[in-house]
SEMAR-727971 format. One record per residue: residue number from 1; residue in one letter; x, y, z of N, C-alpha, C in turn. Coordinates in steps of 0.1 Angstrom, whole numbers, padded with zeros to 4 digits, m for minus. Example, Ala and Ser with C-alpha at 12.3 -4.5 7.8 and 13.67 -1.06 7.14 Angstrom:
REM residues 2
+------+------+-------+-------+-------+-------+-------+-------+-------+-------+-------+
: resi : resn :  n_xx :  n_yy :  n_zz : ca_xx : ca_yy : ca_zz :  c_xx :  c_yy :  c_zz :
+------+------+-------+-------+-------+-------+-------+-------+-------+-------+-------+
:    1 :    A :  0132 : m0057 :  0078 :  0123 : m0045 :  0078 :  0132 : m0033 :  0078 :
:    2 :    S :  0128 : m0022 :  0071 :  0137 : m0011 :  0071 :  0129 :  0000 :  0079 :
+------+------+-------+-------+-------+-------+-------+-------+-------+-------+-------+
END
This chain:
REM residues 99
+------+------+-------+-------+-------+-------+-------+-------+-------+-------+-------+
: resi : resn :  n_xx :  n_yy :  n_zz : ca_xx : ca_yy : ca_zz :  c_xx :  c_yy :  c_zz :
+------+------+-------+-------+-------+-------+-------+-------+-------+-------+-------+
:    1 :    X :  0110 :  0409 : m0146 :  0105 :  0408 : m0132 :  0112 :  0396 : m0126 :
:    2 :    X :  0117 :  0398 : m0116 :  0122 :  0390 : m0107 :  0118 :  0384 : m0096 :
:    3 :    X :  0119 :  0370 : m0095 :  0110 :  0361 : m0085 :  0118 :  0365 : m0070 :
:    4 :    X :  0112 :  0362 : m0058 :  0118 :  0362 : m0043 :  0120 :  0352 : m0045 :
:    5 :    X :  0131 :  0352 : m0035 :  0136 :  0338 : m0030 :  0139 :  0343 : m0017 :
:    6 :    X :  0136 :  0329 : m0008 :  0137 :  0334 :  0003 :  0143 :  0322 :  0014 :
:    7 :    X :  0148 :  0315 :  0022 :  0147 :  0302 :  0031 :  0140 :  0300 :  0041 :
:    8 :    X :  0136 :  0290 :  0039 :  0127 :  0285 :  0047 :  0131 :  0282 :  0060 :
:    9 :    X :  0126 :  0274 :  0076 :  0138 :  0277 :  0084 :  0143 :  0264 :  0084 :
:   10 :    X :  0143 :  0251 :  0073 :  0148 :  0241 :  0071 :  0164 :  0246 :  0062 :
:   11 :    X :  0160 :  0256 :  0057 :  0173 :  0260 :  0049 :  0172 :  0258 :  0036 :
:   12 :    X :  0160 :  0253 :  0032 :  0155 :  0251 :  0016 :  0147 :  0264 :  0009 :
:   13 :    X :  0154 :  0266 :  0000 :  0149 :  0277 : m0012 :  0138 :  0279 : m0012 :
:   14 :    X :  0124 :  0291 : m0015 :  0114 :  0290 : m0013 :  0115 :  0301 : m0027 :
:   15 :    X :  0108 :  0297 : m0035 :  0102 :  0310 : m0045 :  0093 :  0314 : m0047 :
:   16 :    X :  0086 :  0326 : m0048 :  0072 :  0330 : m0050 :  0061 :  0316 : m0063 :
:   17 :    X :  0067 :  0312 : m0064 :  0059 :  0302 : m0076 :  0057 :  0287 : m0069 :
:   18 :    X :  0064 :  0288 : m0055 :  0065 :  0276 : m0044 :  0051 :  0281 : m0037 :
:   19 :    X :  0042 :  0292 : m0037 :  0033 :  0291 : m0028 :  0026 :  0283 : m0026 :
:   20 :    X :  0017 :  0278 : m0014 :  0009 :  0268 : m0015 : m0009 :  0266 : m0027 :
:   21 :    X : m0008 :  0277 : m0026 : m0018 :  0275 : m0035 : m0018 :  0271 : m0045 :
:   22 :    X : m0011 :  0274 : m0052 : m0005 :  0263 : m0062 : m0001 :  0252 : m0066 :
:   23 :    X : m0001 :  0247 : m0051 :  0008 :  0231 : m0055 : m0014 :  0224 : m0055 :
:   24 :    X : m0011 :  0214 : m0063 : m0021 :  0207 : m0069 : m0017 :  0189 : m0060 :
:   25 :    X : m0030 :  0188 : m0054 : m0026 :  0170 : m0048 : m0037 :  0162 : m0058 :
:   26 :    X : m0031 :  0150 : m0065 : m0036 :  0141 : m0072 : m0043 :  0134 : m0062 :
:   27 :    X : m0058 :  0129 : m0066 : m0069 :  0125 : m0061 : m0062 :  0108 : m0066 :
:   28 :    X : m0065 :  0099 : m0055 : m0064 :  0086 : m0062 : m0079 :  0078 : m0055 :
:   29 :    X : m0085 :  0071 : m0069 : m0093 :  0062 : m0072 : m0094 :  0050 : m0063 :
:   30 :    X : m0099 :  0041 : m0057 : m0088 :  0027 : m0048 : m0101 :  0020 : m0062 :
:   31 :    X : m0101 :  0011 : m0067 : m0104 : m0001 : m0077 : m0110 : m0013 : m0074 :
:   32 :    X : m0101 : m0016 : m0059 : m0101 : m0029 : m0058 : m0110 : m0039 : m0055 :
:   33 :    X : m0113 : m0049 : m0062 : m0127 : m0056 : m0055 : m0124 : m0065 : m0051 :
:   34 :    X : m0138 : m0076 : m0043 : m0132 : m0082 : m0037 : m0143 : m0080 : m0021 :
:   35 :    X : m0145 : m0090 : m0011 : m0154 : m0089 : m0003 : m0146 : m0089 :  0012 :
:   36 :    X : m0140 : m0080 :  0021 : m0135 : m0083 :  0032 : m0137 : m0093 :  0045 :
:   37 :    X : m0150 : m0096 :  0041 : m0162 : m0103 :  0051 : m0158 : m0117 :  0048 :
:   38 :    X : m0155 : m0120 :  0035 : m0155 : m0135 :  0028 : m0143 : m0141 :  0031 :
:   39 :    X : m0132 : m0131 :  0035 : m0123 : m0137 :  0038 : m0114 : m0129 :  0045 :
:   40 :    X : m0100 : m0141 :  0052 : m0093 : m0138 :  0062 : m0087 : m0125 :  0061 :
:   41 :    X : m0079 : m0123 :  0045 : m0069 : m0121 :  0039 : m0075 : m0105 :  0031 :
:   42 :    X : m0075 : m0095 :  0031 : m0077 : m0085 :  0022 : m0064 : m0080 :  0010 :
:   43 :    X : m0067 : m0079 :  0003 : m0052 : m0073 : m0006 : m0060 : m0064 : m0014 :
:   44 :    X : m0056 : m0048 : m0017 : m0058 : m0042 : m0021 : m0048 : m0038 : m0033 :
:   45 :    X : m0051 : m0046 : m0044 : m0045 : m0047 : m0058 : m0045 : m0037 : m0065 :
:   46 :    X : m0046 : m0027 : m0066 : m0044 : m0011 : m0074 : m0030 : m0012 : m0065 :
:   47 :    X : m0029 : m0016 : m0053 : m0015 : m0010 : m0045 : m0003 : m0018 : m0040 :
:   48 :    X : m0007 : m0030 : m0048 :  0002 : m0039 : m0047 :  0014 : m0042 : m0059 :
:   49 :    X :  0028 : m0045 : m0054 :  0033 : m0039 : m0068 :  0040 : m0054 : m0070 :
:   50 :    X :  0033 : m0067 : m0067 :  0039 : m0078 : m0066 :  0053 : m0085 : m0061 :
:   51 :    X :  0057 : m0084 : m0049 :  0066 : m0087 : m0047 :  0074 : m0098 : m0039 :
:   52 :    X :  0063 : m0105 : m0033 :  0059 : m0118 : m0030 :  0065 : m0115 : m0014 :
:   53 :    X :  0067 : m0105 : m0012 :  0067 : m0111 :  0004 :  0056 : m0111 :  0013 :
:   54 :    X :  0046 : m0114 :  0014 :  0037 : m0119 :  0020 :  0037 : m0134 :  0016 :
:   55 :    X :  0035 : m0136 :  0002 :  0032 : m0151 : m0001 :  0046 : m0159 :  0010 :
:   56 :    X :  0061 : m0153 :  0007 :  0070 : m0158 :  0016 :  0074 : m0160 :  0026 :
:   57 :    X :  0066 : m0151 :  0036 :  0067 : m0147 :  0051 :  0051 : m0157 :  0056 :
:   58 :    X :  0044 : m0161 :  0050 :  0029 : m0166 :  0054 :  0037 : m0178 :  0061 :
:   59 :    X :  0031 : m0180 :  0077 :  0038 : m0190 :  0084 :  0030 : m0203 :  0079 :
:   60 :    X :  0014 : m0198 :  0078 :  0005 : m0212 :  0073 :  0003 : m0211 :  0058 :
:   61 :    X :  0011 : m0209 :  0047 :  0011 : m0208 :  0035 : m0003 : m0208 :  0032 :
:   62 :    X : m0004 : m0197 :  0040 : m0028 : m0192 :  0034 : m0023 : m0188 :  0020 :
:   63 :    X : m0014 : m0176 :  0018 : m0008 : m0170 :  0009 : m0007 : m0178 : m0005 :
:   64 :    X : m0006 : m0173 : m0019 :  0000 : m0178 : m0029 : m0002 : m0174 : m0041 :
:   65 :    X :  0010 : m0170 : m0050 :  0013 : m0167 : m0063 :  0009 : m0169 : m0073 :
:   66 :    X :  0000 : m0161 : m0082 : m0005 : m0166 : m0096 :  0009 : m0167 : m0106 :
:   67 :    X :  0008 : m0171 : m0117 :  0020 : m0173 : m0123 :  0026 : m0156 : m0124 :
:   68 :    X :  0017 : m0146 : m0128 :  0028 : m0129 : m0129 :  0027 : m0126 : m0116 :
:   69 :    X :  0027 : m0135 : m0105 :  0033 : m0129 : m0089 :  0026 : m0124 : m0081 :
:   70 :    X :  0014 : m0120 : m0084 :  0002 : m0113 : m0078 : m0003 : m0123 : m0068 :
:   71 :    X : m0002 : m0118 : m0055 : m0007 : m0129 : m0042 : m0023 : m0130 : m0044 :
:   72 :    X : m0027 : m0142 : m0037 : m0044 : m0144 : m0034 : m0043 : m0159 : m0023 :
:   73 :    X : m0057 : m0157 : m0021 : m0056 : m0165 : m0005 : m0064 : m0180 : m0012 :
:   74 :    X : m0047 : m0183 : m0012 : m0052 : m0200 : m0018 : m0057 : m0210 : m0004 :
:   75 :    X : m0056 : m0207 :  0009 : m0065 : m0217 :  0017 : m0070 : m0206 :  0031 :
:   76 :    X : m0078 : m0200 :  0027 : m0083 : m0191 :  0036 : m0087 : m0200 :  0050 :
:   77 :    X : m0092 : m0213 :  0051 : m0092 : m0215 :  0065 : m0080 : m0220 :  0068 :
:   78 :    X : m0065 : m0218 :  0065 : m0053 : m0216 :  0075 : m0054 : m0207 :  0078 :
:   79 :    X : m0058 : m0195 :  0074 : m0051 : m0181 :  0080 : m0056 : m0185 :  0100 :
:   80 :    X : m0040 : m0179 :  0104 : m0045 : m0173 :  0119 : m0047 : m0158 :  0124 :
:   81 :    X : m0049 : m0153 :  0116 : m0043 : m0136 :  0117 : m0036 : m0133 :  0126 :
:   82 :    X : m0022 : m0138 :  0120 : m0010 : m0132 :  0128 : m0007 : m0121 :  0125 :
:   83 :    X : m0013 : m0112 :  0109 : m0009 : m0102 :  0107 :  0004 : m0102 :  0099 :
:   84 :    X :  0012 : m0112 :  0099 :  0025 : m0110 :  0090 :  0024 : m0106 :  0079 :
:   85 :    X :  0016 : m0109 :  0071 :  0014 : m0105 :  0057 :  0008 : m0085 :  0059 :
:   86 :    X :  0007 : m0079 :  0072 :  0002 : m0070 :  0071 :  0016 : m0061 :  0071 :
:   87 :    X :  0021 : m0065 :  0082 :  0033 : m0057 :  0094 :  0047 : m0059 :  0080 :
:   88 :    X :  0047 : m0068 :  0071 :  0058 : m0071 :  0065 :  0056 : m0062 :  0053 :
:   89 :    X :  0042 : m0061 :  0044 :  0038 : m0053 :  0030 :  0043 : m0042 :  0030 :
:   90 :    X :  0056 : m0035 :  0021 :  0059 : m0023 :  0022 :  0051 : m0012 :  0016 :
:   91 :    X :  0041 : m0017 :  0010 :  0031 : m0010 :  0003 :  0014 : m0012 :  0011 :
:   92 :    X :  0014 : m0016 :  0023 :  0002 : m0018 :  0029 : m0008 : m0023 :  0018 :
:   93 :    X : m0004 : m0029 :  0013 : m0011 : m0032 : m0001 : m0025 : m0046 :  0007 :
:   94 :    X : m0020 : m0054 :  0020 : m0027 : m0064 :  0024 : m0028 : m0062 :  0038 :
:   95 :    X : m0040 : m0070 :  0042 : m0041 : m0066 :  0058 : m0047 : m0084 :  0062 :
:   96 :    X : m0045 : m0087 :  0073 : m0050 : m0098 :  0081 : m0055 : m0099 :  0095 :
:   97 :    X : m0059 : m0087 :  0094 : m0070 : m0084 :  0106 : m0081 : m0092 :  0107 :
:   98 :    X : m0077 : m0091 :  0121 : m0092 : m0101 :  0127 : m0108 : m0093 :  0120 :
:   99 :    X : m0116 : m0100 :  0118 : m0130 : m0093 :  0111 : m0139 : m0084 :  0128 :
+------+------+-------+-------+-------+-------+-------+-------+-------+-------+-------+
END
């Protein structure tokens, strides 16, 4: 037996085993704890992959590094919510929204 193939109007291959019913989307868990109310600074740590630019871009060094790189808000009354730490995260991993 032989599968169809057919193009899509992108120009990409389609095969009967491409149908949508079949494709499966992974459910993700979020973990993170932690109180948003308590402080300036939120970081959602399941989605953070440590890479210090927020700790480096923080204009009032609120920001800062455990020794394996992982950010936390070592002086939560500097923050100004400028947001840098939000607009820079390529992983939206942190936010600095106003409460």
């Amino acid at each position: 037996m032989s599968e169809k193939i057919k193009k899509d109007r992108d120009g990409g291959i389609l095969t009967d085993s491409d149908a949508p019913e079949k494709i499966e989307v992974e459910q993700n868990e979020i973990n993170s704890v932690g109180d948003y109310f308590q402080s300036p600074v939120y970081i959602y740590y399941d989605w953070c992959k440590k890479c210090g630019i927020c700790v480096e871009f923080c204009p009032t060094n609120t920001l800062a590094s455990k020794p394996d790189g992982t950010p936390y808000v070592a002086h939560p009354e500097k923050c100004t919510h400028c947001e840098t730490c939000d607009r820079l995260c390529p992983d939206f991993a942190i936010t600095g929204a106003k409460k």
